[in-house]
FIVEX-621017 format. One record per atom (N, C-alpha, C, O, CB): x, y, z; residue in three letters. Coordinates in steps of 0.2 Angstrom, whole numbers. Glycine has a CB too. Example, Ala and Ser with C-alpha at 12.3 -4.5 7.8 and 13.67 -1.06 7.14 Angstrom:
2
+-------+-------+-------+--------+
:     x :     y :     z : residu :
+-------+-------+-------+--------+
:    66 :   -28 :    39 :    Ala :
:    62 :   -22 :    39 :    Ala :
:    66 :   -16 :    39 :    Ala :
:    71 :   -17 :    42 :    Ala :
:    57 :   -22 :    45 :    Ala :
:    64 :   -11 :    35 :    Ser :
:    68 :    -5 :    36 :    Ser :
:    64 :     0 :    39 :    Ser :
:    67 :     6 :    40 :    Ser :
:    70 :    -3 :    29 :    Ser :
+-------+-------+-------+--------+
// end
This chain:
74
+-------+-------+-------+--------+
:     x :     y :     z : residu :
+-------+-------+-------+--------+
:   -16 :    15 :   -73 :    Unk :
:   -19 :    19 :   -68 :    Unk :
:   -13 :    24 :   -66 :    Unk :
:    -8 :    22 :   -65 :    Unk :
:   -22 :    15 :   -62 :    Unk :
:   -16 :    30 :   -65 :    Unk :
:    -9 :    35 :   -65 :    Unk :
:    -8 :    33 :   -54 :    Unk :
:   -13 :    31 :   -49 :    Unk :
:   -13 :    50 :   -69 :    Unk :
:    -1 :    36 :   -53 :    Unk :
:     1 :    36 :   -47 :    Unk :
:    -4 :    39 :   -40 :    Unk :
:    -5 :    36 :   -35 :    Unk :
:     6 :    39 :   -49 :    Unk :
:    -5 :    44 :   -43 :    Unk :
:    -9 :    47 :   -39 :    Unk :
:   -16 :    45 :   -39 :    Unk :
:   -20 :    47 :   -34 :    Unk :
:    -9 :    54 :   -41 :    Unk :
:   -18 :    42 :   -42 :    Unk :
:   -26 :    37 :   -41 :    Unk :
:   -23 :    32 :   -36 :    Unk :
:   -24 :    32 :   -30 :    Unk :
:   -31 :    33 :   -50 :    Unk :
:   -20 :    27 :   -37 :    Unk :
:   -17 :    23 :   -32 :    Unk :
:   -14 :    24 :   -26 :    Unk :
:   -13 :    21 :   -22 :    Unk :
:   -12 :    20 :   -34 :    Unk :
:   -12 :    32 :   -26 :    Unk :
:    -9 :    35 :   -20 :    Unk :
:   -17 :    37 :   -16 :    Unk :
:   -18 :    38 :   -10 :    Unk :
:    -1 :    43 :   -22 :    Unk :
:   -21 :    38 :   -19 :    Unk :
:   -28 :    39 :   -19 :    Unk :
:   -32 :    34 :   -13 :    Unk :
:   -33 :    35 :    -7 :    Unk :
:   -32 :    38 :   -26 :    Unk :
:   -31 :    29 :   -18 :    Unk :
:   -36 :    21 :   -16 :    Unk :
:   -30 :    19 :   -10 :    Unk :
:   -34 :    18 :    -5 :    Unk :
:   -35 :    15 :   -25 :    Unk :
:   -22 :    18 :    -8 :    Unk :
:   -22 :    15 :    -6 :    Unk :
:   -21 :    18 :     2 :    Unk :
:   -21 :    15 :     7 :    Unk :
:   -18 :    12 :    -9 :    Unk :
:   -21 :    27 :     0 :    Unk :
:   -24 :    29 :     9 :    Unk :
:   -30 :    29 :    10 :    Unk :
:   -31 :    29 :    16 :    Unk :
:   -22 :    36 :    12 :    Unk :
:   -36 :    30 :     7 :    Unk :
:   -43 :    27 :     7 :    Unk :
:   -42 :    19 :    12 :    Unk :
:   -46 :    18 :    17 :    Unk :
:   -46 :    25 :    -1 :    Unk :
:   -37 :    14 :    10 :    Unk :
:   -38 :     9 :    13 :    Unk :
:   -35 :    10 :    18 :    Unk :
:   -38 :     7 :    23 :    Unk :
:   -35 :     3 :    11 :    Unk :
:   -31 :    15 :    20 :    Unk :
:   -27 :    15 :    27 :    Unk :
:   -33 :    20 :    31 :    Unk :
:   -33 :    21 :    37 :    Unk :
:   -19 :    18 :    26 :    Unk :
:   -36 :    22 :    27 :    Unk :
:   -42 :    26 :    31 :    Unk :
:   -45 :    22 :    36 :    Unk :
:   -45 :    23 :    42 :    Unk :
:   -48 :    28 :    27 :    Unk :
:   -48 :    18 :    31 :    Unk :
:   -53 :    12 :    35 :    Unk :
:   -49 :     7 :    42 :    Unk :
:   -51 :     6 :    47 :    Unk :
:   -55 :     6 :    28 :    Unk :
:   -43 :     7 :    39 :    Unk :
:   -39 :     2 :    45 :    Unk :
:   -35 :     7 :    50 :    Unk :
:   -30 :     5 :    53 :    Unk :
:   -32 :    -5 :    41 :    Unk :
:   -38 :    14 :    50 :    Unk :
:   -32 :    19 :    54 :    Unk :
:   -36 :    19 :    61 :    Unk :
:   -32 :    20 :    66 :    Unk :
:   -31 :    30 :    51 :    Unk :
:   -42 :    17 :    63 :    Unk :
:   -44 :    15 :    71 :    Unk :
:   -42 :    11 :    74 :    Unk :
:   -43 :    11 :    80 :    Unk :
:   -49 :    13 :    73 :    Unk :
:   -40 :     7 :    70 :    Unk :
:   -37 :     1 :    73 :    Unk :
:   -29 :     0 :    78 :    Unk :
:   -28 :    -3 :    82 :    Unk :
:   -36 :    -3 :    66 :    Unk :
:   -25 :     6 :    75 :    Unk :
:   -21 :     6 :    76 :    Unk :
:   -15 :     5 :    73 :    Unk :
:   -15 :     0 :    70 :    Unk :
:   -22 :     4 :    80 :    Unk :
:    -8 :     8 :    72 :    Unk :
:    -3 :     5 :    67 :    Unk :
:    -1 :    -4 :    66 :    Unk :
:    -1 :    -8 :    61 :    Unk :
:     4 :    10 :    69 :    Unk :
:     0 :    -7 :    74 :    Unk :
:     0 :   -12 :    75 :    Unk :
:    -4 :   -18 :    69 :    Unk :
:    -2 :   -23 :    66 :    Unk :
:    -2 :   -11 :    80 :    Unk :
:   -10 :   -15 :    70 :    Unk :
:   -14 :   -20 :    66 :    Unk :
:   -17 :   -17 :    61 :    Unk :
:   -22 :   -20 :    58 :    Unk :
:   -19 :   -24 :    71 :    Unk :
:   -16 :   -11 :    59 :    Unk :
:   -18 :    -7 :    52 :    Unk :
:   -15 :    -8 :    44 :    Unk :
:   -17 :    -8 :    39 :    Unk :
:   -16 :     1 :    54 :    Unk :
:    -7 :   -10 :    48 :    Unk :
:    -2 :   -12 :    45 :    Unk :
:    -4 :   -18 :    40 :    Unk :
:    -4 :   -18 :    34 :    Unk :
:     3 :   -12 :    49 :    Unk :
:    -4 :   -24 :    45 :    Unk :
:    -5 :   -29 :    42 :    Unk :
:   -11 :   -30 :    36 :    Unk :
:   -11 :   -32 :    30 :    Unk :
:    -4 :   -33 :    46 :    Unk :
:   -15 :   -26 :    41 :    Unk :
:   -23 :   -27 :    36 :    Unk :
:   -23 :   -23 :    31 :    Unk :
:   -28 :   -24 :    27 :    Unk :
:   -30 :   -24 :    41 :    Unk :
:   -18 :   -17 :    28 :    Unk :
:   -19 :   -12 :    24 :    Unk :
:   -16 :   -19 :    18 :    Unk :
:   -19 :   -20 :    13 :    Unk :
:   -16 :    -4 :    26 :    Unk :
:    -9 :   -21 :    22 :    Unk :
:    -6 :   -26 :    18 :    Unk :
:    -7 :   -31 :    13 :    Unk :
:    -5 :   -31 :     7 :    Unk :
:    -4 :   -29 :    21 :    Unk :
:   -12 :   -36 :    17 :    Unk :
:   -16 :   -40 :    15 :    Unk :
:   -22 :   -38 :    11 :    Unk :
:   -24 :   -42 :     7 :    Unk :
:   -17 :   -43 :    19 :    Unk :
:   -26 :   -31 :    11 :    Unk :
:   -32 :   -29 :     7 :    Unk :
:   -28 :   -27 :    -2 :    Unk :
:   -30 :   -27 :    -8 :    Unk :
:   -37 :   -20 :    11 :    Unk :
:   -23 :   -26 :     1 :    Unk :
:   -18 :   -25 :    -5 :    Unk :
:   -17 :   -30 :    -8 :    Unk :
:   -20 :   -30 :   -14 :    Unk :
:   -12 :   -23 :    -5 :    Unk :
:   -13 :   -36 :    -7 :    Unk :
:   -11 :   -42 :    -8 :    Unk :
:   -18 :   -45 :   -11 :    Unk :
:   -18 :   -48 :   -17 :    Unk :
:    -8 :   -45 :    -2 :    Unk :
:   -22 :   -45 :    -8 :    Unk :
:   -30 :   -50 :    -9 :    Unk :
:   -32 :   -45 :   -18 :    Unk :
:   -31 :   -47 :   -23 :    Unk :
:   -38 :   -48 :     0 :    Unk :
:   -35 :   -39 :   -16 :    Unk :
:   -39 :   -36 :   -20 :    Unk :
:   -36 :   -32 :   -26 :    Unk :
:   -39 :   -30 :   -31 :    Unk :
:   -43 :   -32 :   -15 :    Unk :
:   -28 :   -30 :   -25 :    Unk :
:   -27 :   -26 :   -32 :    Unk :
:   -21 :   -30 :   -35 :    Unk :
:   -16 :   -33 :   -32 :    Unk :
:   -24 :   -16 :   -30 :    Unk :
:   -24 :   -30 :   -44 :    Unk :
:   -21 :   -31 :   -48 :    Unk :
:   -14 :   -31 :   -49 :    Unk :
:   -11 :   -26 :   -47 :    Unk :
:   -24 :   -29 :   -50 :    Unk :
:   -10 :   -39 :   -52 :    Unk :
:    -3 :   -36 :   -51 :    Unk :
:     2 :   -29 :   -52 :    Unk :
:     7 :   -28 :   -49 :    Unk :
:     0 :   -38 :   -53 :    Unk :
:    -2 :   -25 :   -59 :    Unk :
:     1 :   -21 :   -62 :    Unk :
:    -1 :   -14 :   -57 :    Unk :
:     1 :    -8 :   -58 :    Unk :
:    -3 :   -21 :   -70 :    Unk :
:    -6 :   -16 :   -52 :    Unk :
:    -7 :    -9 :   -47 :    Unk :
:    -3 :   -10 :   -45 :    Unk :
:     0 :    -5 :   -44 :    Unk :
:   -12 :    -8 :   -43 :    Unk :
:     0 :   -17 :   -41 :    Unk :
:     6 :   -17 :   -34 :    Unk :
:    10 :   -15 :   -36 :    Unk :
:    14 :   -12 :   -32 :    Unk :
:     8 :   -22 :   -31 :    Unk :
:    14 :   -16 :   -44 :    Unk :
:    21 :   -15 :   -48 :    Unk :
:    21 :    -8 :   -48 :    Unk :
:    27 :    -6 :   -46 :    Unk :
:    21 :   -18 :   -56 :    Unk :
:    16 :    -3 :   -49 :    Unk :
:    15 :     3 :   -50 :    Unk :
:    16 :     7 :   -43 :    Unk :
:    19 :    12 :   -41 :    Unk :
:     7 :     5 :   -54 :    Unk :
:    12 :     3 :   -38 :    Unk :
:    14 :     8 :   -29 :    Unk :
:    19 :     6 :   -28 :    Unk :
:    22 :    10 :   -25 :    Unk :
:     9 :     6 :   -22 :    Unk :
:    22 :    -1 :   -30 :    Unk :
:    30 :     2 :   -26 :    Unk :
:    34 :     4 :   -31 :    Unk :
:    39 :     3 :   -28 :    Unk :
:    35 :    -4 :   -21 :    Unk :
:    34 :     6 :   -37 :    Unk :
:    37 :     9 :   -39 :    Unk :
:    36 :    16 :   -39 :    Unk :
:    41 :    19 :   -41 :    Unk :
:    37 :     7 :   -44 :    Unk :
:    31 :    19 :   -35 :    Unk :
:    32 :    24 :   -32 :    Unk :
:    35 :    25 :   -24 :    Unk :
:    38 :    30 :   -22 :    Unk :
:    27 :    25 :   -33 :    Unk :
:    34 :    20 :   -22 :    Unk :
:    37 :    18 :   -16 :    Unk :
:    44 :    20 :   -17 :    Unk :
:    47 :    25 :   -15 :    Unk :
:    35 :    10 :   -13 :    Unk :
:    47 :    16 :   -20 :    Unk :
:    55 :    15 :   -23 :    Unk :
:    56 :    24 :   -25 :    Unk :
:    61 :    27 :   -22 :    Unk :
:    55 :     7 :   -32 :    Unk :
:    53 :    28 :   -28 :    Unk :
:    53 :    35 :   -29 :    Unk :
:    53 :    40 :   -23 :    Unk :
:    54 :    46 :   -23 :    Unk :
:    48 :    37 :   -33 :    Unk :
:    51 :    36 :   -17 :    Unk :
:    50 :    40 :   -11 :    Unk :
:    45 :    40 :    -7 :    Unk :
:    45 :    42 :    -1 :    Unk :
:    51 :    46 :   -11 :    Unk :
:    39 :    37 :   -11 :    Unk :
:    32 :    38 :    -9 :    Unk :
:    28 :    42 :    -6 :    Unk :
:    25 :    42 :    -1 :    Unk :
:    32 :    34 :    -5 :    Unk :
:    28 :    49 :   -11 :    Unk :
:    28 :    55 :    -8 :    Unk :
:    20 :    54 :    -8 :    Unk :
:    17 :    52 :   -13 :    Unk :
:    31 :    62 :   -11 :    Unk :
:    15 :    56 :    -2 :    Unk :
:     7 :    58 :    -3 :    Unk :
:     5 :    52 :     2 :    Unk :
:    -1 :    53 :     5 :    Unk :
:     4 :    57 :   -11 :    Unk :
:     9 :    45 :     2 :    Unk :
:     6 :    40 :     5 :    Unk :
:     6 :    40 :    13 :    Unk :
:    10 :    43 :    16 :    Unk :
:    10 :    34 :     2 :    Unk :
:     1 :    38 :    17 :    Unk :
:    -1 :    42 :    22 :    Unk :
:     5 :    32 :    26 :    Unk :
:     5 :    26 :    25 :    Unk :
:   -13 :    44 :    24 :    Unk :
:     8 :    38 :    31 :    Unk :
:    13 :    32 :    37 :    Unk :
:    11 :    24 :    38 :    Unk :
:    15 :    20 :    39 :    Unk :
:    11 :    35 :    47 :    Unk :
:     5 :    24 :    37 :    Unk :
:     4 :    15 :    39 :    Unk :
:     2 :    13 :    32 :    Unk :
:     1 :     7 :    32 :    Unk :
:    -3 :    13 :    46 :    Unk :
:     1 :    16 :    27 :    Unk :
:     1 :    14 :    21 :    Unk :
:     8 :    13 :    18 :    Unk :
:     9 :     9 :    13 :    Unk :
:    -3 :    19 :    18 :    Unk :
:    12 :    14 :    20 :    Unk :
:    20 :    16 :    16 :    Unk :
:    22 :     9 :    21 :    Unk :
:    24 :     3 :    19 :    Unk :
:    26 :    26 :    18 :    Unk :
:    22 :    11 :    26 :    Unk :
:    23 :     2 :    31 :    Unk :
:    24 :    -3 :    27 :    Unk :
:    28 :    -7 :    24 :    Unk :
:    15 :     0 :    37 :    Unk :
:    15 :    -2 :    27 :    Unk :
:    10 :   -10 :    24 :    Unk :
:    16 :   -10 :    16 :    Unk :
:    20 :   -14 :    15 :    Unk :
:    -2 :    -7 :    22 :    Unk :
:    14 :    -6 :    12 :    Unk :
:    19 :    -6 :     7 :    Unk :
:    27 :   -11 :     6 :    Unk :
:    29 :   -15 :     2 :    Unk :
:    21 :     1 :     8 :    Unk :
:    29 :    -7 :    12 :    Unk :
:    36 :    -9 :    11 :    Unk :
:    37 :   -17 :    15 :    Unk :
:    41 :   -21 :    14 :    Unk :
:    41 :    -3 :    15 :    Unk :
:    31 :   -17 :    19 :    Unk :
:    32 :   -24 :    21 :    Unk :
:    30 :   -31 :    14 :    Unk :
:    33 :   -35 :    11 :    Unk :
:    26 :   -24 :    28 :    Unk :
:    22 :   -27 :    13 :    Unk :
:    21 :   -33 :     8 :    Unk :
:    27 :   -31 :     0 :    Unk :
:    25 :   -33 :    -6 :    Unk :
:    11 :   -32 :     5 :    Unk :
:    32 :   -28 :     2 :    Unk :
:    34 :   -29 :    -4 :    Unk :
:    40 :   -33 :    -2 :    Unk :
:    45 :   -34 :    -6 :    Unk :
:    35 :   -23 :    -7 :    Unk :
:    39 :   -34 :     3 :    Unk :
:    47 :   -40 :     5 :    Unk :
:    45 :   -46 :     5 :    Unk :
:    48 :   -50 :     5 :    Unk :
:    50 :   -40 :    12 :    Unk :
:    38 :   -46 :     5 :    Unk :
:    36 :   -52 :     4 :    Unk :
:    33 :   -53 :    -4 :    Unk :
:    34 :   -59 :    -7 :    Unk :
:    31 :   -53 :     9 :    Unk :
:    32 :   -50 :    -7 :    Unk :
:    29 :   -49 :   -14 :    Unk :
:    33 :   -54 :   -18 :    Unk :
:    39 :   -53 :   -17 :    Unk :
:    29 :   -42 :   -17 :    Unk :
:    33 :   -58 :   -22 :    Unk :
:    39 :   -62 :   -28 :    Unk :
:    39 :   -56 :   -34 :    Unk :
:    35 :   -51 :   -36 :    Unk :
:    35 :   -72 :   -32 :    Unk :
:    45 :   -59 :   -36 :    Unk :
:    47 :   -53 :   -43 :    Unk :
:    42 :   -55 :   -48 :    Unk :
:    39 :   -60 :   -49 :    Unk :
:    56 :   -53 :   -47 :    Unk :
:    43 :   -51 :   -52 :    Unk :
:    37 :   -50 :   -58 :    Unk :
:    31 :   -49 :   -57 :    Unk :
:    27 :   -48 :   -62 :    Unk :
:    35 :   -55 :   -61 :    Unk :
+-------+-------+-------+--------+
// end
């Protein structure tokens, strides 16, 4: 899946959790990630992340960088 479909999909999610507030948008964008996309999608967003994460909307890049501290390698 090219970068920009994932950079697509994963502010779509931050869409849905942006009423919420960053506070709790964050975690929730985190976890719809963690739960619902494929490993080879998470490997691919933070390796764009790791490039700068250009296009990804503020509480998407958050959620990002958080679940990637939590994320195990491989």
């Amino acid at each position: 899946m090219s970068p920009d479909r994932l950079i697509y999909m994963a502010n779509q999610i931050g869409a849905f959790f942006r009423s919420q507030g960053h506070d709790k948008a964050v975690p929730g964008i985190a976890e719809h990630i963690q739960k619902f996309w494929d490993p080879r999608m998470r490997k691919a967003i933070f390796a764009h992340l790791d490039a700068g994460g250009a296009g990804l909307d503020p509480n998407v890049h958050d959620a990002l960088v958080s679940l990637k501290k939590v994320q195990a390698p491989g």
